[in-house]
N, C-alpha and C positions, 0 to 999 in steps of 0.2 A: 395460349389464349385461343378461345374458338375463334374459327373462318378466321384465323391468321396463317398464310401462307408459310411464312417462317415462323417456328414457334421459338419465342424469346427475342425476336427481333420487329414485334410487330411497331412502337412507335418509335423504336430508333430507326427502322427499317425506312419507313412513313419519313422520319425527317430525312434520312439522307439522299432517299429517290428526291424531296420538293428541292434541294440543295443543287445535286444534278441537274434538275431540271432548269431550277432558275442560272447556272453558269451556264448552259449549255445556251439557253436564250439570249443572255447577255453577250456570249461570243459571236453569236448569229448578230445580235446587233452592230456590234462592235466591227465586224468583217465588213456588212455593209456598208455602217458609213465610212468605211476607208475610200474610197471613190471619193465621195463626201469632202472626205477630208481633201483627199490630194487634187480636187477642183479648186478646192478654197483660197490651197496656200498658189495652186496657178494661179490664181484669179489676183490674189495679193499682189504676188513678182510682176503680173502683166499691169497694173496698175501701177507700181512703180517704174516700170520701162515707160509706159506711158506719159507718168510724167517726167518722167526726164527728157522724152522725147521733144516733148513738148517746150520746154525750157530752151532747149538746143533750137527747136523751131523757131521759137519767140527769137531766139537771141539772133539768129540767121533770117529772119525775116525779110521780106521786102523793105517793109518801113528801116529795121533795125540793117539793111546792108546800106542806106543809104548813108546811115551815117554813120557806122566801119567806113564806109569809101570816104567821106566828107574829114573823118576825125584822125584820118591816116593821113590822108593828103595836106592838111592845114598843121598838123605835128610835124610832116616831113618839110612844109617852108617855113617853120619855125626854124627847124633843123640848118636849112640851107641858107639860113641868113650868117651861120659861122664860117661859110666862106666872101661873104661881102665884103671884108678887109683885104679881098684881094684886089680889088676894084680900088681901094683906096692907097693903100702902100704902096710904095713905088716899089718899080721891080729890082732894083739894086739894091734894096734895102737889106737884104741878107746878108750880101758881101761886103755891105756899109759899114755893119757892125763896130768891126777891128780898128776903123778910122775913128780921130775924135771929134766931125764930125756926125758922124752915125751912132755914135755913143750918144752923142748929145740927142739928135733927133729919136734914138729912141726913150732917152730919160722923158723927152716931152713928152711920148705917146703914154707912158708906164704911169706921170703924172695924168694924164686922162685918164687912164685905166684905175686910178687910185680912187681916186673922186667919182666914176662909175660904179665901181663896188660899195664904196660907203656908201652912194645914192641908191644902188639896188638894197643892201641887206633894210636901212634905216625909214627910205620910203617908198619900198616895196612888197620885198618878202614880211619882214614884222607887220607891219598893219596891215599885210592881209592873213597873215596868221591870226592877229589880234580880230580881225575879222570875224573868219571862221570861228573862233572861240568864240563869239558872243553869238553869231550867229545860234549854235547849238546849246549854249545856256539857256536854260529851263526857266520861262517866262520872258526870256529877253529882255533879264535884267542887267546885261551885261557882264562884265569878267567879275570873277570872284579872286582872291589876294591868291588864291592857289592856283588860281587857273593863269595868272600872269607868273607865277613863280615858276611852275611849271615851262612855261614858253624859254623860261630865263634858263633855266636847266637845259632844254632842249640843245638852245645857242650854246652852253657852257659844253654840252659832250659832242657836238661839233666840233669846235674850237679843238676840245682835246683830242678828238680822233683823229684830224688830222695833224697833230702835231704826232702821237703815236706812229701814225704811218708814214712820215716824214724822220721818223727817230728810224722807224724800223727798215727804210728802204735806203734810208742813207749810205748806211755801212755797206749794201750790197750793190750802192753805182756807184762808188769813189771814183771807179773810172771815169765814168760819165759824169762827174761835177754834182754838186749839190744844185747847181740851179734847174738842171735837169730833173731833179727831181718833184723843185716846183712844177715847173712843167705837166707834171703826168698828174698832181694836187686837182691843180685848176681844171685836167679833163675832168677828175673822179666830180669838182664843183660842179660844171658845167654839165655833166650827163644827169646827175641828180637834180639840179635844177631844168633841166630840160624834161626832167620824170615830173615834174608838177606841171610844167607848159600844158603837157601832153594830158596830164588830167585835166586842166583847167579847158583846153580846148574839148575835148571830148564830153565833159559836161555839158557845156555851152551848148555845144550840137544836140545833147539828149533833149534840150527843152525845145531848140527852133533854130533852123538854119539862118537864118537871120542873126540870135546871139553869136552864134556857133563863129559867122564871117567875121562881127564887128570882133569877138573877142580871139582871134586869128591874128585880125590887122593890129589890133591893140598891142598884142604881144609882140609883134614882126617891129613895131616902130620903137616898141621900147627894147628891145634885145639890139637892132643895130648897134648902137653907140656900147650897148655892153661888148659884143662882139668884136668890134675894133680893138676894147681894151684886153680883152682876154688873148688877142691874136698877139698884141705886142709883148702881153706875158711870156705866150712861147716864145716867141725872137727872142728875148732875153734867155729862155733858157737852151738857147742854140739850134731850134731847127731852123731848117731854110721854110721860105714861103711856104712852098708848096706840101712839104710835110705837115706845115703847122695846118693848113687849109684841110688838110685827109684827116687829121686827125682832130681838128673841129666839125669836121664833119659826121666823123663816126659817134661824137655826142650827141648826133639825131637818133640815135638808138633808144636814147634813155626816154623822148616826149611820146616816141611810137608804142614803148611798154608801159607809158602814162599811159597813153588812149586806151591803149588794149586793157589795163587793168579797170577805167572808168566806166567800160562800154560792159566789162563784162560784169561788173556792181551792178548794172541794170538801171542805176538811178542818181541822178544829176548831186543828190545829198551823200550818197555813200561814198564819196572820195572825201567830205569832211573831213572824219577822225583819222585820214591819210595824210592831208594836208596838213591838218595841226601840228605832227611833231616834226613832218618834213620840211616845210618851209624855213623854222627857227631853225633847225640842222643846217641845212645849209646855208644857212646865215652866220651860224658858225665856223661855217670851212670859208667864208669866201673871208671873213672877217680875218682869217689866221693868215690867209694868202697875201692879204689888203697888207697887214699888219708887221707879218712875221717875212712874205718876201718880197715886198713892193719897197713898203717904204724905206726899209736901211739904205737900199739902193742910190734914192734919192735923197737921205740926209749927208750923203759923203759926197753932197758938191758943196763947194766953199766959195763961191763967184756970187756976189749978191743980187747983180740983175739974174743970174741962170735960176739961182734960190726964190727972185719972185716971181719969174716966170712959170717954173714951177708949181708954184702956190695959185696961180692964178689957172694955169691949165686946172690941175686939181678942184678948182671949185667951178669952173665950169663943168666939169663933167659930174660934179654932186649939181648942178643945175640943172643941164639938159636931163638929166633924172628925175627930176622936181617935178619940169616943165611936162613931162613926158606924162608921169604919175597924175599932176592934175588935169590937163586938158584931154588924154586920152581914157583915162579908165574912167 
């Protein structure tokens, strides 16, 4: 072709210089916005550092340390009310045991202790479970036939889990007696239910120091008379006072990693669907304890004033529960 620099190549020639030309721009673009780009995705990650920062801030806050400090300290005299049956027990009581006795006086305490636990699972943890459930039903229409079957289930794999673990530890403390192994039932009860105290207190506080005290004292007057029973649970399964006292104490551990799980939900309603299966749970272990190691105890007396006295501790201590339940909550 004329004034074609390459002859036979004049418009393939033409396309494949504009081809060049246009990769060769697009690389040029491309190299550029690499900067571009790698401010952008900085820009992303600082934006995410930042809110996280931010979150940890919120959550360590002034406002929010006040009530870490408030919701640890009110969980920890939840906790320290498990040694208050030291103040009460006489100090001979450990060695009283073996006598008949100290037999006897402890079958009385075992009957409080019986009648405290029914009074706790029946008019306590359940109706505040059944609470919470309506609480969060949609319209607040109240419980739905699944949502109470559901609570029932809950109590039902209670019950069973601690009979598992009672199956399963038995064979391995033969040594140490089977009632020893109630014993360590009732802490695994006790620390569990101290894990909802310590939610319940820590919510309280999220809304107003005010709720945060009453619902503090609320729980410290209803837990005494539980605490006394649970402490003559362990005498029955053989420790001495003062072991039984360390190791009701060490169940403040459970109300402290309530609070800490409440505080760090961020908000007084997110321990709800915590509560819900927790509560009926251990309503189920205290029921197996009530049930499976308390009472046989006391059906193998055969003295009929011993038998109504018994009957009669027993249902005061399903009272002072009642009493507790409506005039302080």
């Amino acid at each position: 072709m004329p004034g074609c620099p390459c002859p036979g190549y004049g418009m393939a020639g033409q396309k494949v210089l504009f081809l060049t030309v246009l990769a060769l721009d697009l690389l040029r673009r491309v190299g550029g916005s690499q900067p571009a780009l790698r401010s952008l995705g900085a820009a992303a990650a600082c934006r995410l550092d930042n809110k996280e920062s931010e979150s940890w801030g919120t959550l360590l806050s002034g406002e929010r340390l006040d009530t870490w400090i408030c919701s640890l300290l009110g969980s920890l005299m939840v906790g320290l009310s498990g040694v208050f049956p030291l103040l009460v027990i006489p100090l001979e009581m450990g060695t009283m045991l073996h006598s008949e006795a100290g037999a006897w006086r402890l079958k009385q305490l075992l009957s409080f202790a019986l009648g405290g636990l029914l009074g706790n699972v029946f008019l306590h943890l359940l109706p505040e479970a059944w609470a919470y459930t309506c609480s969060i039903s949609p319209g607040g229409e109240g419980q739905s036939l699944q949502q109470q079957q559901q609570l029932g289930l809950w109590v039902i794999a209670g019950f069973l889990t601690f009979l598992a673990l009672e199956k399963m530890f038995l064979n391995s403390t033969e040594k140490e007696g089977p009632s020893q192994v109630s014993g360590y039932l009732n802490l695994l009860a006790n620390t569990i239910d101290n894990f909802t105290h310590g939610l319940a207190v820590a919510a309280s506080f999220l809304v107003s120091k005010k709720i945060g005290l009453l619902t503090t004292m609320a729980i410290l007057l209803h837990e005494i008379p539980h605490e006394v029973g649970d402490f003559a649970i362990l005498l029955r399964a053989g420790f001495d006072r003062w072991t039984a006292a360390k190791l009701q104490f060490s169940t403040a551990l459970g109300g402290l990693l309530g609070a800490c799980f409440a505080i760090c939900t961020q908000s007084p309603k997110g321990v709800g669907d915590t509560v819900v299966w927790i509560l009926p749970f251990t309503s189920g272990g205290f029921l197996y304890i009530a049930l499976v190691n308390v009472l046989p105890d006391l059906l193998e007396e055969n003295d009929p004033w011993h038998s109504l006295q018994q009957v009669l501790l027993l249902c005061s201590g399903a009272v002072v529960m009642l009493l507790l339940s409506i005039f302080v909550e």
